[in-house]
N, C-alpha and C positions, 0 to 999 in steps of 0.2 A: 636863368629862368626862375621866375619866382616860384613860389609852394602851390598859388592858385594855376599861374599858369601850366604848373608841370601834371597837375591831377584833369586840367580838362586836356591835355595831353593824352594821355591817358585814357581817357573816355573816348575818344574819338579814334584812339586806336585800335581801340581795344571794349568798350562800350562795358557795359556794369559790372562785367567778370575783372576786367584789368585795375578797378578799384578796390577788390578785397584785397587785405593783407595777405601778403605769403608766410609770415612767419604767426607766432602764438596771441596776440596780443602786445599793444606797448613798443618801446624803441627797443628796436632790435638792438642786443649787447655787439657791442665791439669784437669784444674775445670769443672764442667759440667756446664750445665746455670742453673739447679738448685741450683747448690756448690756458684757461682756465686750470686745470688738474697739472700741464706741465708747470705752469707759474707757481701753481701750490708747491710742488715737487721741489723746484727752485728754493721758494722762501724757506721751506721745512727745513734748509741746509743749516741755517743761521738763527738766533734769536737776538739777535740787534739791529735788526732793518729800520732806516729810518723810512717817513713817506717821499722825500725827494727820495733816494736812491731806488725805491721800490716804480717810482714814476721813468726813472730814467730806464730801467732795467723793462718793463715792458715797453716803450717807445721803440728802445735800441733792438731788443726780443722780437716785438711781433709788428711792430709798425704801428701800435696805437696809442695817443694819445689822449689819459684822462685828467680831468678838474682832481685837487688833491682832496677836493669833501668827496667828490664822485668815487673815487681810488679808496678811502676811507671806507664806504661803505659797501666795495667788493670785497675790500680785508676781512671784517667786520663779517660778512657771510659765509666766508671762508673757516672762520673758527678762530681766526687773529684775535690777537689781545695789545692794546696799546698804552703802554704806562710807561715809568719810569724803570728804568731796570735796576736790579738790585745790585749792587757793587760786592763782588768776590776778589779774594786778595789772589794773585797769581800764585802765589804760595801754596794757598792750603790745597792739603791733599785731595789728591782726583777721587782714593777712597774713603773719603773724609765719614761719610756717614757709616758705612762698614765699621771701621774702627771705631767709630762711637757704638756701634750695635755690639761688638764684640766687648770692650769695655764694662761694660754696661750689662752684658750676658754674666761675668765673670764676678761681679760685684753683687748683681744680682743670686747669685749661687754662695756665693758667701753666707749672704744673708738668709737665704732658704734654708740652709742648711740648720741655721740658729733660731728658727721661727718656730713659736709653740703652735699648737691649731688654737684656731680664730685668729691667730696674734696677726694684726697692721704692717704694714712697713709703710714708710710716707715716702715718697720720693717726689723730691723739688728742686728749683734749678734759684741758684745765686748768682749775684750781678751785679755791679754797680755802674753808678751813670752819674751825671753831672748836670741837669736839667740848666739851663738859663732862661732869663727873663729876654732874651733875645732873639728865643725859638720863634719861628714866622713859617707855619708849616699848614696852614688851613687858607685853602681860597675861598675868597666872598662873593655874593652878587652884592651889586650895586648899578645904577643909573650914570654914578658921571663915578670917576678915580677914585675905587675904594679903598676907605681912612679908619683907622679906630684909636681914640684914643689912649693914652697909654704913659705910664710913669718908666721915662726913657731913664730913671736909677737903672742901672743894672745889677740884676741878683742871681749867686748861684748856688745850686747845693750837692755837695759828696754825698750819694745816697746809695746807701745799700738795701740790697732789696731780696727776699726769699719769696719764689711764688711757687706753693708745693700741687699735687694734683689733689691732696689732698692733706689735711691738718691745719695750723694756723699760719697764716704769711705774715709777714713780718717786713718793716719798714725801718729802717733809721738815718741820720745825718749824721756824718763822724766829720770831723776835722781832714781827715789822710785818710790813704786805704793803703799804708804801711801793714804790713802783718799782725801788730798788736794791735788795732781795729779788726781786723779779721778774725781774729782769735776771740775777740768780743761780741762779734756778730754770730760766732759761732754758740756761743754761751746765751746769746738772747733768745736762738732759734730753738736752743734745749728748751731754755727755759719755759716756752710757749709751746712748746710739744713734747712736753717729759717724760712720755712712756712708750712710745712707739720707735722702734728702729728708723732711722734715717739712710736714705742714700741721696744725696747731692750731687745735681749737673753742674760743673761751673767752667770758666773758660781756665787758661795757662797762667793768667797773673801772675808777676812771678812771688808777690804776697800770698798768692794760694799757694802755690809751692811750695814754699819758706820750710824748714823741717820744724819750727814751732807751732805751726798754723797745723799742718798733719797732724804732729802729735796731741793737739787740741783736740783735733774731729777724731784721733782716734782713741782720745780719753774720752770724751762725749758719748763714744758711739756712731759718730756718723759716718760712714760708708762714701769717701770721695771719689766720684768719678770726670775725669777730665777732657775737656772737650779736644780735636785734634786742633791741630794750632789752626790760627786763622780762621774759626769757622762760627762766627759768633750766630749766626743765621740759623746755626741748628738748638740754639738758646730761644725758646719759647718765650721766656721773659724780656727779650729783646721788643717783641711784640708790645706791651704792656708799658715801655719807655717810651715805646714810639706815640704810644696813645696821651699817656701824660705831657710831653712834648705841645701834641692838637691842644688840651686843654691847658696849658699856657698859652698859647697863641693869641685864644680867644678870651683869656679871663686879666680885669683890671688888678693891682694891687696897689696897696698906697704904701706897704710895709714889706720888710724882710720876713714877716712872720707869717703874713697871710700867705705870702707865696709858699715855702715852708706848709700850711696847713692845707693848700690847693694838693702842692704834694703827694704829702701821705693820706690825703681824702681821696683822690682819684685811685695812689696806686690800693690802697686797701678794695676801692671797688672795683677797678680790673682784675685784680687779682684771685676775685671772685668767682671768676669766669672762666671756665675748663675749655672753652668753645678754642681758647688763644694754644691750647696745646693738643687739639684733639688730634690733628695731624703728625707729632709728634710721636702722640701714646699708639698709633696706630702701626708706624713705621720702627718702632726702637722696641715698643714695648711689650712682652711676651705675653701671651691671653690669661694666663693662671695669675700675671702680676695686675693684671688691667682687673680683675674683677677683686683683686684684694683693694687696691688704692684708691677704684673709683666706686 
């Protein structure tokens, strides 16, 4: 029966009352609000549902079948978020952040202890990365198969990088990230913040560890604290690679050098930006040291 024929149906059975809607307006949903709150109950078990498995899982669940833009945008009402998901080593500890907080309480207390009033403490997190000319990490609109062109040399750079909450950040390109680079990086970051106490986040490298590189930061002054293994994610400045990366993507170079000066012009002005650890400073870091650093 067609759509016209089933509404004079309808009228004739039932005469101008059997043509209102029974329900609120609009096509009536599939799901009910109860179908709806167990489905949520369901997905809240997991955070890596794909949309086919979430299509198959209601079909096989309630008997309904939707469109996967339809399905998208009951997620999407729900409170769902759909991205990429962030890769965690199966290694690192389940109390990964604990242990950093604890860490980090303990270094922090150190340093209190030796702080005149007014006196600063900087605390910033170190890191290195290896940027290439190969990064392809920004999507584009385009009309027909989006191109850009591009000097397919390939370039890359060992770059170390201090980005603090507060004091000077610091950039460089070493050769290695051997120890005695480290111990150098360590001597550039005095050198740009030479009076205030230091405490440094950094991951496990085993060049941070090296008993030279220690006894470095602790002839400097600087206060190391280390990340639990596997957990580079709780590195702020991890953010801040990731950014520099996009701007590779989209910028030409004709030289080893301009890439090089794309570099350390992006990370000096992310680095800028307290917004990339506010979450961080919020979760790790104690109120009394939040209003000294920031």
């Amino acid at each position: 029966m067609t759509t016209g024929y089933r509404w004079l149906h309808r009228w004739n059975e039932g005469g101008l009352e059997s043509l209102k809607p029974d329900f609120g307006g609009g096509r009536p949903p599939k799901l009910s609000d109860e179908e709806r709150e167990e489905l949520k109950e369901i997905l809240a078990e997991r955070n890596d549902w794909t949309t086919k498995e979430i299509k198959k899982l209601v079909k096989e669940k309630f008997g309904v079948e939707y469109s996967r833009c339809h399905l998208r945008r009951i997620l999407k009402s729900m409170g769902m978020n759909c991205g990429k998901p962030y890769q965690k080593d199966y290694r690192r500890p389940e109390n990964a952040e604990e242990k950093l907080k604890e860490r980090l309480d303990k270094a922090l207390k150190n340093i209190n202890s030796a702080l005149e009033e007014e006196e600063r403490v900087i605390i910033g997190f170190l890191d290195e990365s290896r940027p290439k000319t190969t990064s392809n990490t920004v999507k584009v609109w385009a009309f027909e198969d989006p191109e850009k062109k591009r000097n397919t040399t390939k370039y890359q750079a060992n770059t170390f990088g201090f980005y603090p909450l507060n004091g000077e950040s610091v950039v460089e390109f070493k050769e290695n990230s051997k120890k005695e680079r480290v111990c150098e990086f360590f001597e550039r970051i005095r050198k740009e913040n030479p009076e205030e106490k230091i405490v440094m986040i950094l991951d496990n490298f085993s060049s941070h560890r090296a008993k030279d590189a220690e006894r470095k930061a602790e002839e400097l002054g600087i206060e190391l604290v280390f990340l639990p293994p596997y957990s580079p994610d709780l590195n702020p400045i991890e953010q801040i690679w990731r950014g520099i990366k996009r701007e590779i993507s989209t910028a030409f170079f004709e030289t080893k050098e301009e890439f090089l000066e794309l570099i350390k012009d992006s990370f000096q002005k992310l680095s800028g930006k307290l917004s990339y650890a506010s979450g961080w400073v919020s979760k790790f870091l104690p109120s009394n040291f939040q209003k000294i650093c920031i």
